[in-house]
C-alpha positions in Angstrom: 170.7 39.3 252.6 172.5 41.0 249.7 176.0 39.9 248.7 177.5 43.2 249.7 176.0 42.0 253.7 177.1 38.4 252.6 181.0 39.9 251.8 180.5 42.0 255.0 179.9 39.0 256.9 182.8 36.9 255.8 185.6 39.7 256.0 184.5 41.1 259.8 185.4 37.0 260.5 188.4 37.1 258.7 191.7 37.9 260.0 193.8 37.5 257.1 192.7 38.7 253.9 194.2 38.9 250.6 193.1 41.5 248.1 193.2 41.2 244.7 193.1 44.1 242.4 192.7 44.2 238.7 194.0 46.0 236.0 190.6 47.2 235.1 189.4 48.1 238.6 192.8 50.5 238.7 192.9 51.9 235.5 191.2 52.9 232.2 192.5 54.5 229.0 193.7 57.4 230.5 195.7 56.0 233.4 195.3 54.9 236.8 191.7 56.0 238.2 193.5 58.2 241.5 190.1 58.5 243.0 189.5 55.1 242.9 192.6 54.4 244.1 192.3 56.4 246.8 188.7 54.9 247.8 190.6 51.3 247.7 193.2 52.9 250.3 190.6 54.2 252.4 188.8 50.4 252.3 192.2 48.7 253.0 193.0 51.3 256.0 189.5 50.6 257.9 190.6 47.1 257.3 194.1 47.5 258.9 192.8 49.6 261.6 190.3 46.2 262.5 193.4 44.5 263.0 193.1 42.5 259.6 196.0 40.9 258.5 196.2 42.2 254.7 197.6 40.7 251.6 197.4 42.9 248.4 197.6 41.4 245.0 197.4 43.7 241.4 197.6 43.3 238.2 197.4 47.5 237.7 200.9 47.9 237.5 201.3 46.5 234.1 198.2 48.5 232.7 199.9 51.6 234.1 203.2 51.0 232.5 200.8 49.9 228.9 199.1 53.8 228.9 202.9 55.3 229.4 204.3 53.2 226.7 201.7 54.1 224.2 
């Protein structure tokens, strides 16, 4: 079994899960990653629509602010 099945495994258990999102995961030296944004969205939404209960934590707002401020 590989730990991508092994995280499969736990979360289709679950019913509350909390998320927790990095600064590096959201963004890079340009910005916020959108498309990787987007692909987390999509993840969370096949999460909701299984009924999950979801909790999600990030640190990528204060990376965000960091690129605008220069």
């Amino acid at each position: 079994m590989t730990q991508l099945d092994y995280k499969r495994r736990i979360l289709s258990r679950g019913r509350r899960i909390v998320v927790k999102i990095g600064s590096q995961i959201l963004s890079s030296s340009i910005g916020i990653e959108e498309g990787r944004l987007k692909e987390l969205v999509g993840e969370l939404a096949m999460l909701h629509d299984q009924k999950k209960e979801l909790a999600v934590v990030s640190s990528g707002a204060v990376a965000a602010g960091m690129t605008r401020l220069g």
